[in-house]
C-alpha positions as MATLAB code, in Angstrom:
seq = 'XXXXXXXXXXXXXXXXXXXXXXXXXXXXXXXXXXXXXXXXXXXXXXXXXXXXXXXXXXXXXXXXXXXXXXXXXXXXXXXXXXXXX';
ca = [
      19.788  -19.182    4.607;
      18.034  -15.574    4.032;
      20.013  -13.087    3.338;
      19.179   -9.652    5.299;
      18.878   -6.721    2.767;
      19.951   -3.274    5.118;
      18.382   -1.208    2.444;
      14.481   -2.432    3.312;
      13.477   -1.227    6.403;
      12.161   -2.991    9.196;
       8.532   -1.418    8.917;
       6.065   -0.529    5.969;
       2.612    0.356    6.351;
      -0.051    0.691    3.697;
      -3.379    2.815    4.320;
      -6.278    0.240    4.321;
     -10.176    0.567    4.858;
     -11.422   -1.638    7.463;
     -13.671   -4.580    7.117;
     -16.775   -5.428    9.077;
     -14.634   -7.969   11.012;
     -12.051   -4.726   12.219;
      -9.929   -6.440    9.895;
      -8.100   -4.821    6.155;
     -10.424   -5.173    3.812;
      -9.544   -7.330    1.118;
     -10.333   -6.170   -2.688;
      -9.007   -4.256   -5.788;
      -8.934   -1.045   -4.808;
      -6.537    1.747   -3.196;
      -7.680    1.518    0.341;
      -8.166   -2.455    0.315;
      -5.702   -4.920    0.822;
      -4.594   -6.362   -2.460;
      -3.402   -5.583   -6.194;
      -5.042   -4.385   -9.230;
      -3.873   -6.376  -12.041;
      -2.522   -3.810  -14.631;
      -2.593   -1.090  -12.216;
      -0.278   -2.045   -9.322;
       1.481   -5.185  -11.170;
       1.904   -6.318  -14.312;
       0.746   -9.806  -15.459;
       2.394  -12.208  -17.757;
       0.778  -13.738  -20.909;
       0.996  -16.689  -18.757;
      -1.029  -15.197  -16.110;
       2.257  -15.038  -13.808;
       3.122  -11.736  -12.088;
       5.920   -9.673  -13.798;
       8.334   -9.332  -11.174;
      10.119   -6.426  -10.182;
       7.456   -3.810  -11.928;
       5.028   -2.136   -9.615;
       3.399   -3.915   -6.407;
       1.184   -2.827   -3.148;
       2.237    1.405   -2.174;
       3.827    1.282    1.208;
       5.459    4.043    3.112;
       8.609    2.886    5.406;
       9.378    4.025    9.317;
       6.516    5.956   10.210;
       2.175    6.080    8.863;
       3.625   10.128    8.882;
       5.308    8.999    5.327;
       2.251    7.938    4.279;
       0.571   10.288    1.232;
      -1.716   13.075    3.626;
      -4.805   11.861    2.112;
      -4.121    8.335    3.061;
      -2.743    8.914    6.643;
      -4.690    8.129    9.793;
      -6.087   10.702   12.012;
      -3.473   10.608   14.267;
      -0.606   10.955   11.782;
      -2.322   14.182   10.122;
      -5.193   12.638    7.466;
      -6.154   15.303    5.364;
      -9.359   14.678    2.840;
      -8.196   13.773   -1.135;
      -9.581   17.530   -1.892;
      -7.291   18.985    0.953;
      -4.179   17.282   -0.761;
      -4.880   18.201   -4.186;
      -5.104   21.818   -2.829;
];
């Protein structure tokens, strides 16, 4: 039986770009949905994943936790340039 871990909360979200289909669009970058192999995770000699080290960004509770220049309009998006300011 799972065991329910109080520390994770019950929502993450992730900034995404979206696909043709209105959908996350899958790749290897930032915006996409998916990891970049030495970048966000860190892969074994044996081509496994190295667990616990690194994985997808995610902000918990609210898109507001989100970095500015990855929120969505509504929650305040600021451009990268506006962030860095």
């Amino acid at each position: 039986m799972a065991r329910e871990n109080p520390s994770v909360t019950d929502r993450l979200y992730r900034s995404m770009s979206e696909g043709r289909d209105r959908r996350p669009q899958v790749g290897r970058s930032p915006r996409a949905l998916g990891v970049r192999p030495g970048i966000d995770i860190l892969v074994g000699a044996d081509s496994t994943v190295v667990g616990g080290e690194g994985g997808m960004s995610v902000a918990p509770d609210s898109p507001a936790n989100l970095p500015p220049h990855r929120r969505p309009p509504e929650h305040g998006a600021v451009t990268a340039r506006e962030a860095r300011a």
